[in-house]
C-alpha positions as CSV (number, residue, x, y, z in Angstrom):
1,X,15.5,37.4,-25.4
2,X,14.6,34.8,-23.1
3,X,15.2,31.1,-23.5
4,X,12.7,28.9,-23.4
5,X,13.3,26.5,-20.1
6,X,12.9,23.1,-22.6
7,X,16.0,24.7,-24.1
8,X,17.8,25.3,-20.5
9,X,17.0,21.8,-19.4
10,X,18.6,20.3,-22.5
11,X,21.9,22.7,-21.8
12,X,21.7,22.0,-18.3
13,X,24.2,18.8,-17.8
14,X,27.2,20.5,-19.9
15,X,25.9,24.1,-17.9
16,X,25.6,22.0,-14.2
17,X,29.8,20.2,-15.3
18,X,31.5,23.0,-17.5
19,X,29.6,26.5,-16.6
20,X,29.1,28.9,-19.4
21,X,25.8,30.0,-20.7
22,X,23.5,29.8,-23.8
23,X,23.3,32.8,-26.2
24,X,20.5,33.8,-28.9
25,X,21.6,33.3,-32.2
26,X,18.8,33.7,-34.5
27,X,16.5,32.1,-36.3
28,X,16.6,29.1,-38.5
29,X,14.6,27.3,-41.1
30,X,11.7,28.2,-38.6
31,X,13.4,27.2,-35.4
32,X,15.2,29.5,-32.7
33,X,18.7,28.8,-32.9
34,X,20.5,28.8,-29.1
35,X,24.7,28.6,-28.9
36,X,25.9,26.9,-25.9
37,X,28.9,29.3,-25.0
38,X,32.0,27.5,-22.9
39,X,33.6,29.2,-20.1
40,X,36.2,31.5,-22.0
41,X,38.9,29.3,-20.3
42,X,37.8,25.5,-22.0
43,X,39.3,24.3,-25.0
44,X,36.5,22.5,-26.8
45,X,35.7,21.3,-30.2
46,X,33.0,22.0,-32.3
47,X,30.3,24.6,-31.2
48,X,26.5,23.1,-29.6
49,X,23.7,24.3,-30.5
50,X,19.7,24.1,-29.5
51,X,16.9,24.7,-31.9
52,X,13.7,25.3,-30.6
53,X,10.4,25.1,-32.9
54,X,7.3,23.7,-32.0
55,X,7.8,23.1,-28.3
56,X,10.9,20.1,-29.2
57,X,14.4,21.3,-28.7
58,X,16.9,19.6,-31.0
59,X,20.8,19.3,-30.0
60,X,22.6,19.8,-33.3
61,X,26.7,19.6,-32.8
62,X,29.2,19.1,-35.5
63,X,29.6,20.4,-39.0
64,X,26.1,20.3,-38.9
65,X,26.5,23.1,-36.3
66,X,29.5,24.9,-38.0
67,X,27.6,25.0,-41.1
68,X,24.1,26.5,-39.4
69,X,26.4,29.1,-37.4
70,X,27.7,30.5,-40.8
71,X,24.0,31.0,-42.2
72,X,23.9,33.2,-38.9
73,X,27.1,35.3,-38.7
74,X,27.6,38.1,-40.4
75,X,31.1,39.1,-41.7
């Protein structure tokens, strides 16, 4: 899937001083949900994540994110 360039632009300060990429997870409660992936080598805290819907792109980070990620992920 390709992401949206709102959706790049909002990644790309923690893309332009960490690397890593963004990754399709699915959707969610209407919005496309997008996973900011750290290089494998950075020890980070919680996961980032972009949700497009309607042309807006909201950062969500936190439990809010852990909890949104787990709606996705099948065991």
């Amino acid at each position: 899937m390709e992401i949206p360039e709102p959706v790049t632009e909002a990644a790309n300060e923690l893309i332009e001083s960490f690397g890593g990429s963004i990754r399709y997870l699915g959707p969610y409660e209407g919005a496309d949900v997008y996973l900011y992936q750290f290089p494998d080598a950075a020890e980070v805290g919680f996961p980032i994540l972009f949700l497009w819907k309607d042309g807006t792109v909201r950062e969500v980070q936190g439990f809010d994110s852990l909890s949104i990620i787990e709606q996705l992920v099948e065991d």
